[in-house]
Structure formats: structure tokens, C-alpha cells
C-alpha positions in Angstrom: 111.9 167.7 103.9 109.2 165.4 105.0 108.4 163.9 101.8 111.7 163.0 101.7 111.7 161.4 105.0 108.4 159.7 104.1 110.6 157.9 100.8 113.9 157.2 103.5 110.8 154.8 105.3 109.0 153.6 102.3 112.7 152.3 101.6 113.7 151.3 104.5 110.6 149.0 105.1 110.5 147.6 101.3 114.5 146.5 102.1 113.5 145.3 105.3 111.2 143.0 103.7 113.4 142.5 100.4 116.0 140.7 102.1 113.9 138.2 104.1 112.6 137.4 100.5 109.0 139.5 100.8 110.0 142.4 98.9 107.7 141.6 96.0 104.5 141.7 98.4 105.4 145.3 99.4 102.9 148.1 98.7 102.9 151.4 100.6 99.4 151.1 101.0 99.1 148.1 102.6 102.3 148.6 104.5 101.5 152.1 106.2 100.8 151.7 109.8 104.3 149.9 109.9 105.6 152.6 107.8 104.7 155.4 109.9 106.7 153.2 113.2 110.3 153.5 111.4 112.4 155.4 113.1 114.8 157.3 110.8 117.5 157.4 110.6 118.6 154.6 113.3 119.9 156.7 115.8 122.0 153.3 117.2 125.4 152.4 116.2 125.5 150.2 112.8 125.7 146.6 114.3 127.3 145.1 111.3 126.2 142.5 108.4 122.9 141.6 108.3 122.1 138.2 109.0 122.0 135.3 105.9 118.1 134.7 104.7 117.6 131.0 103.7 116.9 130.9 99.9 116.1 128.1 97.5 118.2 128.2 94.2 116.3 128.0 91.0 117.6 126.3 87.9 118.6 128.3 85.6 115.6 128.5 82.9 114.1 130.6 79.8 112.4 133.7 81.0 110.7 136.6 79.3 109.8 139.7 81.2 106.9 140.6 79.1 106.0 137.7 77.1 107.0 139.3 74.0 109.4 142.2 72.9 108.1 144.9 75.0 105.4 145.8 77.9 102.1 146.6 76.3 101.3 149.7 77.7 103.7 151.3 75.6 103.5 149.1 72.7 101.3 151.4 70.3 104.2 154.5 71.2 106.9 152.1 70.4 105.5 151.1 66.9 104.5 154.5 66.0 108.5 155.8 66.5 109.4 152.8 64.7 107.6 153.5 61.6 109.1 157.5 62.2 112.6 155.9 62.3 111.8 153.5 59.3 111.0 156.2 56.7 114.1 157.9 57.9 116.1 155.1 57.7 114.9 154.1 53.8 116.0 157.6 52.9 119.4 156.8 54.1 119.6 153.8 52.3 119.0 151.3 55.1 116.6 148.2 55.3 114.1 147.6 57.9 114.8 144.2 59.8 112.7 143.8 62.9 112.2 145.9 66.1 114.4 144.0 68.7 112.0 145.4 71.7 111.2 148.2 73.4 110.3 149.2 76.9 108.8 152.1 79.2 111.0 154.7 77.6 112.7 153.5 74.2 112.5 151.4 71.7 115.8 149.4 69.4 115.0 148.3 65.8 117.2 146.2 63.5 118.3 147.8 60.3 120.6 146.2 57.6 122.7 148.5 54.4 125.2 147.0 51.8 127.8 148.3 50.7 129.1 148.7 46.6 131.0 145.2 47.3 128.0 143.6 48.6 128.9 143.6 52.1 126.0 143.7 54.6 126.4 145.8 57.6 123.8 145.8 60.4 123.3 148.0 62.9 121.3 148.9 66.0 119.0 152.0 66.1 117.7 153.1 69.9 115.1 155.8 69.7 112.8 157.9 72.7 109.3 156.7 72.5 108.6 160.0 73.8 109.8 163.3 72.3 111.2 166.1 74.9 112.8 163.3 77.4 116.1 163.4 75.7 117.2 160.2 77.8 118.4 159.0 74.3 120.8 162.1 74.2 123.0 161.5 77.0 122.9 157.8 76.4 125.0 159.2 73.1 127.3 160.8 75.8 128.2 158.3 77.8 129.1 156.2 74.2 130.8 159.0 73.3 133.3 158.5 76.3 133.9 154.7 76.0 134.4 155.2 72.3 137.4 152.9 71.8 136.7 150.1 74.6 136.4 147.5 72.8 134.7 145.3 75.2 131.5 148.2 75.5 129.3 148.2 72.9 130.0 151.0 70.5 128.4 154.0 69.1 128.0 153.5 65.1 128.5 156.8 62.6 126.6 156.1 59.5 129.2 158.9 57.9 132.4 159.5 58.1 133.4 163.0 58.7 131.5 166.0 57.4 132.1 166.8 53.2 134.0 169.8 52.4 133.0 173.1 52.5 131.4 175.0 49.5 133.5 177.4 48.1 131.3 180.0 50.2 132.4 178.5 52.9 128.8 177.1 53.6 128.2 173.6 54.2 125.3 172.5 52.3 122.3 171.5 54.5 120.9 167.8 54.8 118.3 167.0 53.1 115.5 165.3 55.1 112.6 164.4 52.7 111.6 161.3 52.1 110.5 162.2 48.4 112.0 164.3 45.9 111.0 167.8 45.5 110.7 169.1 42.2 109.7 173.2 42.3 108.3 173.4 39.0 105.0 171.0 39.6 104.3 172.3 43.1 104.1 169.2 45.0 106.4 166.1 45.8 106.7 163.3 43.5 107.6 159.1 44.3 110.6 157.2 42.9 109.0 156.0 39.7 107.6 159.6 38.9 111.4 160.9 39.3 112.2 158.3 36.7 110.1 159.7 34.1 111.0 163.7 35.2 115.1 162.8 35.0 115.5 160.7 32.0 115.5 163.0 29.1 116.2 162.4 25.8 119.8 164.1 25.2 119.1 164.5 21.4 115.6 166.6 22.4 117.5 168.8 24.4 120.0 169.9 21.7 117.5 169.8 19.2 115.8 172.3 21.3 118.8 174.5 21.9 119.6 174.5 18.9 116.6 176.1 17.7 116.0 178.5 20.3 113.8 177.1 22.1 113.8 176.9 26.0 115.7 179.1 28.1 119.0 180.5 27.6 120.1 178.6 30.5 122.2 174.9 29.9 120.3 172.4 31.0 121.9 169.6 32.9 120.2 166.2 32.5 120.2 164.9 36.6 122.1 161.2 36.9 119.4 159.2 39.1 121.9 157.5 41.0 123.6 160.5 41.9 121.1 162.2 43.2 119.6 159.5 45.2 123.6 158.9 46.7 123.5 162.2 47.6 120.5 162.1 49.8 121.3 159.0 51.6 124.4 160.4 52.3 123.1 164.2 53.4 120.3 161.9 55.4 123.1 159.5 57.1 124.5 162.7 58.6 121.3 164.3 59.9 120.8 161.0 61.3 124.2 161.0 63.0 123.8 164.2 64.3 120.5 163.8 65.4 120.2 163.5 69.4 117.4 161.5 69.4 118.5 158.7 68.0 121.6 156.4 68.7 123.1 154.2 65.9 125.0 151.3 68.0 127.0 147.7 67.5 124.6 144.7 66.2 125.5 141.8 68.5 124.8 138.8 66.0 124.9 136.2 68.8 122.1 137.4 71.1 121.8 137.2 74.8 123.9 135.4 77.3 120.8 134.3 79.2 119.7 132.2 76.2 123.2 130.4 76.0 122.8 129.9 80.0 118.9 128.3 79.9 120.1 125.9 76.9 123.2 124.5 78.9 121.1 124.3 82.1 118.8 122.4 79.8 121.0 119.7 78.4 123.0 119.9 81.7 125.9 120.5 80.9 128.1 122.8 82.2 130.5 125.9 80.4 134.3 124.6 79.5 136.7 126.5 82.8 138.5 127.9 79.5 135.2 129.3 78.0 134.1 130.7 81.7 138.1 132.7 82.0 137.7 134.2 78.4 133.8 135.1 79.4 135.3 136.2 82.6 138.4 138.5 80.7 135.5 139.9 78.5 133.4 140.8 81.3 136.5 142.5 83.4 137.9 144.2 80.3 134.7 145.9 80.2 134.7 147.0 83.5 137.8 148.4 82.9 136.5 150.4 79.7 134.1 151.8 82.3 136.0 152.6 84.6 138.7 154.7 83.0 135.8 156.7 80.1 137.9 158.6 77.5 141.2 156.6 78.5 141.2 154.3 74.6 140.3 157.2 71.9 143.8 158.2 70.0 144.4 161.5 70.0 143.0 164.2 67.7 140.2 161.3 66.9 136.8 162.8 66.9 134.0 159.6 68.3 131.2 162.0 67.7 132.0 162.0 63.7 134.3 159.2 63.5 133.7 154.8 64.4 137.2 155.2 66.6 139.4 152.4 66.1 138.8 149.4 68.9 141.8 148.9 71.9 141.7 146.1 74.2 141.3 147.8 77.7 144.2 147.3 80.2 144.8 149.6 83.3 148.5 149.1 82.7 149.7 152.9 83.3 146.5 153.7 84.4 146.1 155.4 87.7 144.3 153.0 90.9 141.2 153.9 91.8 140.6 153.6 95.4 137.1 153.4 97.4 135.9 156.6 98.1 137.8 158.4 95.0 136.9 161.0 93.5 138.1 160.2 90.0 135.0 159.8 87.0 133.8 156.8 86.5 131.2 155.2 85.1 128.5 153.2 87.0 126.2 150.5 84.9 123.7 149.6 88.0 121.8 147.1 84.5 124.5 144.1 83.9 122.9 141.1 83.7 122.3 138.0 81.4 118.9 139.7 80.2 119.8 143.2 81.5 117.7 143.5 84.5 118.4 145.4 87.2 120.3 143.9 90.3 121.8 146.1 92.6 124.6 145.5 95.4 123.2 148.6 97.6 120.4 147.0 99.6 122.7 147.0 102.7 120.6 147.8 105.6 123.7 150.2 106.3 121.4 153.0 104.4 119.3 153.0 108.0 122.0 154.2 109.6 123.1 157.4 107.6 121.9 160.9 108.5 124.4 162.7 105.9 126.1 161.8 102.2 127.6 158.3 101.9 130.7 159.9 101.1 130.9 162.4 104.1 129.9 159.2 106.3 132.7 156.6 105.0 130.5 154.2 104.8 131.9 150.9 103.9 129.3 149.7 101.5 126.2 151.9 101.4 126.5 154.2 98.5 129.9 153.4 97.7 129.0 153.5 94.0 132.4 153.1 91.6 133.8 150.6 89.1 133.4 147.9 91.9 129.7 148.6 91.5 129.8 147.1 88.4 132.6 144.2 89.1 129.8 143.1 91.3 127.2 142.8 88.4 129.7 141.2 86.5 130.7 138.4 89.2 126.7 137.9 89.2 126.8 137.6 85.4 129.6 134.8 86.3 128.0 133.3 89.2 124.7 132.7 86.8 127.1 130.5 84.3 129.0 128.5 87.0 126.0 127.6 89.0 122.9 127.6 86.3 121.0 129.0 88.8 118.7 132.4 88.9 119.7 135.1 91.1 119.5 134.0 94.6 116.2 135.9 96.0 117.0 137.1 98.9 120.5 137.5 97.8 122.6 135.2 100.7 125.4 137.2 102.5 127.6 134.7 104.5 131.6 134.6 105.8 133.0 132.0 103.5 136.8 131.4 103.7 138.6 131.9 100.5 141.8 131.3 98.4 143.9 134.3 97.2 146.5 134.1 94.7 149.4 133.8 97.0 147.8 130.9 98.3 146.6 132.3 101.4 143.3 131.9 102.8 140.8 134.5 104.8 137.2 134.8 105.9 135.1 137.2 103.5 131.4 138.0 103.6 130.4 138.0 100.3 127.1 137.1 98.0 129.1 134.6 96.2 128.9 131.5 99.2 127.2 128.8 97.0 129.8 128.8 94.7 132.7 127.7 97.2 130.4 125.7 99.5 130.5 122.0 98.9 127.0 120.7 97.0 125.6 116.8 96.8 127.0 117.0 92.7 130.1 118.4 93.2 131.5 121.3 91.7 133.3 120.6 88.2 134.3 124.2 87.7 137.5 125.3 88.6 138.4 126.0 92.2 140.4 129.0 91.4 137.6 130.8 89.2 134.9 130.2 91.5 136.6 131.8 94.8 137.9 134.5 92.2 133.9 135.5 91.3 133.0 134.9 94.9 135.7 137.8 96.0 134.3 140.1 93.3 130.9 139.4 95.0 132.1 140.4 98.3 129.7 142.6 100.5 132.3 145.5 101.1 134.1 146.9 97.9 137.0 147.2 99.6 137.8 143.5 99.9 137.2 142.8 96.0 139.9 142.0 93.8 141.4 145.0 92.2 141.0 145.5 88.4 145.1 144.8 88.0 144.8 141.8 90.3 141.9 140.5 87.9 144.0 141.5 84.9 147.0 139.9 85.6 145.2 136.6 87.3 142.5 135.8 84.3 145.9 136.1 81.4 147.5 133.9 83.5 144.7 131.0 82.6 144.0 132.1 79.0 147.3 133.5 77.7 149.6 131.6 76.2 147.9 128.1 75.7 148.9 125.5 73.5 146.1 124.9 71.3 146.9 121.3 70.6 145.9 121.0 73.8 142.6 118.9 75.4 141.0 121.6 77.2 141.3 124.1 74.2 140.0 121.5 71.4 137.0 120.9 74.0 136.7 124.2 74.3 136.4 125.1 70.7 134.1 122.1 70.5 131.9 123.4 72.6 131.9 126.9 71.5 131.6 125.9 68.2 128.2 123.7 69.2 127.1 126.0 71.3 127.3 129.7 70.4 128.6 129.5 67.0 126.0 130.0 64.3 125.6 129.7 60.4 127.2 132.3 58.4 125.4 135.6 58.2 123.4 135.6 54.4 124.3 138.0 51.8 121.8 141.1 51.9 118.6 139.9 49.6 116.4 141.8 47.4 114.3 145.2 49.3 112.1 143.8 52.1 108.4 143.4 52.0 107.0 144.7 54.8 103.7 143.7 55.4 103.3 146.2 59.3 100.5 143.8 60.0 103.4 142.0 62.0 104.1 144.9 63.4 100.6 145.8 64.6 99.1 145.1 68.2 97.0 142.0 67.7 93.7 144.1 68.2 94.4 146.5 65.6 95.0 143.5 62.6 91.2 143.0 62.1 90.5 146.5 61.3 93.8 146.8 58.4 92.9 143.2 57.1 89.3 145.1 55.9 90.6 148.2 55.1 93.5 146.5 52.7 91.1 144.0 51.3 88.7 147.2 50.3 91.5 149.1 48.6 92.9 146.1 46.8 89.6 144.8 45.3 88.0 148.9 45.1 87.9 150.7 41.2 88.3 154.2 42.5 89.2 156.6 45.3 86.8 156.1 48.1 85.0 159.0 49.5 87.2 160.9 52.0 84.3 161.6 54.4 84.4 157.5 54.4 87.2 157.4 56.6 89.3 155.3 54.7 89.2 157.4 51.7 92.6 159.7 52.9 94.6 156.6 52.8 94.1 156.9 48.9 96.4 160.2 49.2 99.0 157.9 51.2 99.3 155.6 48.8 99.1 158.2 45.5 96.8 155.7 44.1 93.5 156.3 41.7 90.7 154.5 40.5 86.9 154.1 40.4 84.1 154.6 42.9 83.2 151.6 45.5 79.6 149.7 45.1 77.4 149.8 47.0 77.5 146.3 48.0 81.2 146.9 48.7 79.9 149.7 51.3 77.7 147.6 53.1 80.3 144.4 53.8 82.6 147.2 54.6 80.1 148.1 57.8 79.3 144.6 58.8 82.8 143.6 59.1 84.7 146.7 61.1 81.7 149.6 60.9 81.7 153.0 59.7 83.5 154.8 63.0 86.1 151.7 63.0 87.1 152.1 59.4 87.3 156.3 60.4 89.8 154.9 63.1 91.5 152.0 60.9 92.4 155.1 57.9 94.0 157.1 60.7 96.2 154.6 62.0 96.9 153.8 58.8 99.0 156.4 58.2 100.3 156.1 61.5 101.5 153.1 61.6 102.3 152.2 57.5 105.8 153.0 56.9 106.2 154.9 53.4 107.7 151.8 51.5 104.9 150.0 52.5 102.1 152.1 51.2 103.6 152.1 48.0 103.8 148.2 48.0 100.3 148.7 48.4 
């Protein structure tokens, strides 16, 4: 019990200094003494909203959180389950693209198939970087509930439904290698191998019968291509039915935030039509979150089957009130480069000695689909003003308009936006006191999702599209977020997984290649480098001596042991035999 008291304080005091604007020069050990002083929980009545923390707004500018796709501590574990995935993936048919990024848990790679009429079909691949966590399996869960929203990214299957059953009544396992396995020679054999083992001469093989000679068996010459159909398709549904990987949308247009640092850039600001449809997108998927398992027809299957997309409404769809009890889904990760911003930093938490829910409380771990109405109205308030996230975030009672025309004092996060500002605002009124009620500091006095519904179709339904503010619109859509048509899928891709290598590691494969390329025979095993002769199912003749010796001066016997091993690590099988 006291270790959890000891986390209630370590809390308390980061918050305390969070929304002043010191939270990030908070450490527990520096922080100790004042710590060990907190009192808690506050024994004294909650006095109310805490007061607003001055803040200077930042314009709105590119940003990376790592400097590159992922943190580097777990860079070597993200490109090792990458090249796991990719030799997977070839099997089933698929074409490595790039790995999108990774961080301190997974890791998302780009993969591309097309289909008999050419059509190219990408898709997402999200993976553990460490085996036994199983995050990535009820990630597939909570896709498997908003299967059908079509405003939540979805869950791709790479198969349709399971094939028939044999006529035992067994259905016939996947197969999972990479190479084809041919019992009589005792070992695997590579693609061009197979060619040479399948194409038989049909004439031989009468000729033979005829005479006797063979077994009495009928031999059955083996179509390539239907072999090689089958095992994409068997290895397409292992991989759907695997739980630790998750196949999902590809969304061709890239981040948000990107589209927000480019008009902050030019200075300009989003069309009010473009920031309503952004807006509708935004709310529908709150909406898809809020109600899980409320757009799947019936009978459909979303573990087997891509389930047909529905625009989310909550027309006929029971209200969810604060402190319900009813299922929904909580983001707590909405943002234009999906970091994590969170409503509950209320000092109200210093005043609870029980659950949230058996205190009432009006904000403090009130989590429900106004948890992530918030997020979204944060998503908005980042487009309207071209601003960062205020730090501190700014609570203050701002008065604003409601639909009926009316007008009452809220406290809400969303001030700046209504507040008068030395440039004028040249976004709608309407929107911005709409976002700044979503951003409100109690959940209670944000709009509800049918008040959002019917209030955002009202702007975008309906329009004339002769009209001025829907040509400038498209305009700027068009110059803006549109790009160039999507290429038809090319020949197989060479991967060189140089470019997929830590920078420190490229020196060491650079010698190691150059040896194999240029050597006349498999290099001695004890050499380090000679096992990557059995990756790549190569032969040849023996290395020179001089050969040897630039081979130590460049990375040294015990880094070329090293470089062989991670190798075959890191080379993905299509890649060694480019080699």
C-alpha cells in the first residue's frame, strides 16, 4: 500500500509542476524532499478549477520525435522483426516497401501485392518487437470490434474465409516455409532448383511407363504456378490467423501534422468547409468508438472477413451519459503525429481517497467517448490556430455561443480560439466556439455526439457545388493534400538491407559483400564469414591470401565473426539470393 501511496505523490508533484509549465524538469530524484511533504490525499474540500498558467503559443512547425523512424534503443529489435516479417510476407506473395517506424514496443512496415488484373493493393503490417508481450494481440481485438466504422482505421484479411474442408473432414494445414520441400533429396531447395525438379519432359514419362520402368504409381507432373498459388494462399492465412501480427488500412496521404506545418508555412489557413468535413471525419470516428460492435452486419465474421464500411451515426443508438456504464472505447493517443495528450491532469486527482466512479467526480477519471472528443477538438484546435499544443494547457471561463443562439460561461482548454487576437480570426465563428465546447474542462458540458452530428451536416450537407466556398475548397484540397496517382506495381524490388541497417553496422556488410562478390570459393567457416556461403547457397573457389589480409585491415578478424552473424540476421531471404 505504500508504494502505491509513494506513485499517488510522485504524481501529484509531477502535475503540480506540469501545469505551471515545469513538468518536463521533473525527476523523482531531484524532487524528493518535496515529495515526501505531500499530503495525500487532500484531506480539504476540492476548491474548484485550477487557476490559468500564462503560456506562449508556438507556431505550428515540422517536428520529429526521434529524428528518424524510430528511437534508437530499439532500432536493431525493430529491424531484426522486420526482416522475420519480410520473409513471411514474400511467401505470401507480398512486396517489401519500407518500414514506416517503429517504437519502444512495435514496429509497422509497408508491404505492396497485385492482383491477376494488375491492381496494386498496399497494406500495413504492425508487429511486437518482442515475442511473449502479446500487446499486438489485443490491438487485433479492439479492430475486431470497430470492424465496419468506417472513419477507424481497419483491420485488413489477406484471405477471405477459410477453403473447404477435405473430404475427411480435415482442413489441410498452412504451410509456412519459405522454400519448398522436396522429401526425396533430404534437404530444401530455392525457386530456380524447383524449376529444374517440376518441369519434366511429358514424353519421358510415358516412355518410361510404358516400358516398365518406375513405379507402378501415376506420376503427376506439378504445375509451378499452382503450387506456388497455393502456398501464398495457405501462408496468407497463417498470417491472418497469426496473433502477432496485425494486417491494417495503408493511409496514402500521410500525417495530418505534415499538412498543418506546410499551411502554417505558407500562412495560409484551412478553407471553414475543409475544417467541418475534417471536423465530421474526426466526430464520426468518435462515434465508431464509442458504440464498438454497433456497424458489423449480422452473421459477418471481421476476424475472417474485410466487413463492408458504414458511415457511423448514433441515430437509434442509445445516449451515453457521464458516468455510464455502457462499453466504450477510450483512445488516450489522438493527435496530428499521435502523441499522447491527455485531458486528466485535473488537480481533482488530489482530492480522491476512493474510485473516480464511486466519488462522482466531475472530471478526474471520467474516462468515456468524451475522452476522446477532447483529443479530437485538440486535433481541431491545432488546424484552426497553427499553433502546438498550448504547454501548460490554459483552462479559462470563456463565454460561448450554442446553437440556439444562446450564450453561457464555460471553462474550457479551448479560450484562444474564441478570444479576440491582433490578426483576427478568419475561421468561422460557429466552428471555433463548437471545438472550444468539445474542449471544455468537465465532460458534462461538451456537446453531445447527436448535437455534433446534426450541427456539422448542417454546414457540409447539401451544398451547391457551383458555389465559391466549395470550388475554393476543392482548390485547395486539390493543392494541398491531393497527390499524383498511385503507380502501377513495378518489377520485384531490390532490396539492398544496407538501407535498412543502423548506420554503424554498414561498414562492416560493405567488406563482407565486397569479399563474397569478388571471392572464387566458399570461405573457410571458422573465418566468420564463411556461414553466410550456406545463406546464400552459393559455391566457388578458395580466397587468397592477399584477399585475407585486406579483409583484417578493413573490419578485422572478430568484426567479420560479428558482421556473418548479423548477416543472417538482418538479410531478408530475397536478398541473399540477389546476392
Amino acid at each position: 500500500m505504500e508504494e502505491i501511496r509513494q506513485l499517488q505523490r510522485e504524481l501529484t508533484d509531477y502535475f503540480n509542476l506540469y501545469r505551471d509549465g515545469h513538468g518536463h524538469h521533473w525527476h523523482p530524484g531531484i524532487r524528493r524532499r518535496e515529495i515526501a511533504k505531500i499530503d495525500f490525499p487532500n484531506k480539504r474540500k476540492y476548491p474548484g478549477h485550477h487557476r490559468a498558467t500564462p503560456t506562449v503559443h508556438k507556431t505550428y512547425r515540422i517536428r520529429e520525435v526521434w529524428g528518424e523512424k524510430g528511437p534508437k534503443e530499439t532500432q536493431y529489435n525493430a529491424m531484426k522483426a522486420a526482416n522475420r516479417l519480410g520473409a513471411r510476407m514474400e511467401t505470401a506473395g507480398f512486396r517489401f516497401i519500407k518500414i514506416l517506424g517503429w517504437g519502444g514496443l512495435g514496429v509497422a512496415c509497408l508491404f505492396e501485392v497485385a492482383n491477376p488484373q494488375g491492381q496494386v493493393q498496399k497494406v500495413v503490417c504492425k508487429m511486437d518487437l518482442h515475442r511473449g508481450y502479446n500487446l499486438i494481440a489485443r490491438e487485433i481485438e479492439n479492430h475486431l470490434r470497430v470492424a465496419g466504422a468506417k472513419h477507424v482505421i481497419q483491420r485488413v484479411v489477406l484471405q477471405g474465409p477459410p477453403r473447404a474442408a477435405t473430404a475427411g473432414g480435415a482442413t489441410p494445414a498452412p504451410n509456412l516455409n519459405v522454400q519448398f520441400e522436396i522429401p526425396a533429396l533430404g534437404r530444401p531447395v530455392d525457386d530456380d532448383e524447383f524449376d529444374d525438379l517440376v518441369a519434366l519432359d511429358t514424353d519421358e514419362i510415358e516412355k518410361d511407363m510404358n516400358q516398365g520402368i518406375g513405379d507402378d504409381e501415376e506420376m503427376v507432373v506439378l504445375d509451378r504456378g499452382e503450387v506456388i498459388e497455393e502456398i501464398k494462399h495457405d501462408t496468407q492465412q497463417a498470417l491472418d490467423a497469426d496473433q502477432s501480427v496485425l494486417f491494417i488500412e495503408f493511409m496514402s496521404r500521410g500525417r495530418l501534422d505534415d499538412y498543418i506545418c506546410n499551411a502554417s508555412k505558407r500562412m495560409v489557413n484551412f478553407p471553414d468547409l475543409v475544417l467541418w468535413q475534417l471536423f465530421d471525419c474526426l466526430v464520426k470516428g468518435v462515434i465508431g468508438m464509442a458504440y464498438p460492435d454497433a456497424f458489423q452486419p449480422r452473421g459477418s465474421n471481421p476476424k475472417t472477413q474485410n466487413i463492408p464500411q458504414f458511415s457511423e451515426t448514433v441515430r437509434r443508438l442509445p445516449v451515453l451519459q457521464p458516468h455510464s456504464k455502457y462499453d466504450t472505447m477510450v483512445h488516450y493517443d489522438i493527435d496530428p503525429l499521435n502523441m499522447t495528450r491527455k485531458e486528466q491532469f485535473t488537480d481533482e486527482w488530489d482530492y480522491i481517497n476512493s474510485t473516480p466512479l464511486a466519488s462522482r467526480t466531475l472530471t478526474a477519471g471520467n474516462f468515456s467517448w468524451w475522452t476522446n472528443l477532447y483529443q479530437v477538438a485538440l486535433v481541431m484546435w491545432q488546424c484552426i490556430a497553427q499553433c502546438h499544443i498550448e504547454q501548460p494547457p490554459v483552462l479559462e471561463k470563456v463565454p460561448l455561443t450554442f446553437p440556439d443562439g444562446s450564450t453561457r460561461g464555460i471553462w474550457t482548454y479551448g479560450g484562444y480560439m474564441v478570444r479576440p487576437r491582433q490578426s483576427g480570426w478568419q475561421i468561422d465563428e460557429a466552428l471555433r466556439h463548437l471545438v472550444a465546447r468539445c474542449m471544455a474542462h468537465i465532460p458534462a458540458d461538451r456537446p453531445s455526439l447527436a448535437e455534433l452530428e446534426s450541427e456539422i451536416g448542417k454546414r457540409i450537407s447539401g451544398l451547391n457545388h457551383a458555389t465559391r466556398e466549395v470550388v475554393e475548397a476543392k482548390r485547395w484540397v486539390t493543392d494541398h493534400i491531393k497527390g499524383p496517382v498511385p503507380l502501377p506495381a513495378g518489377p520485384p524490388l531490390q532490396v539492398d538491407p544496407l538501407n535498412q541497417l543502423p548506420r554503424d553496422k554498414i561498414a562492416e556488410f560493405e567488406a563482407a559483400r565486397e569479399l563474397f562478390i569478388h571471392g572464387k570459393g566458399p570461405l573457410p567457416t571458422g573465418f566468420g564469414i564463411g556461414n553466410v556461403i550456406g545463406e546464400l547457397g552459393a559455391a566457388g573457389g578458395g580466397m587468397t591470401e592477399a584477399q585475407r589480409v585486406e579483409m583484417n585491415r578493413i573490419v578485422g578478424t572478430r568484426r567479420v565473426g560479428r558482421g556473418a552473424a548479423l548477416f543472417n540476421q538482418w538479410a531478408p531471404s530475397a536478398v541473399r539470393k540477389l546476392w
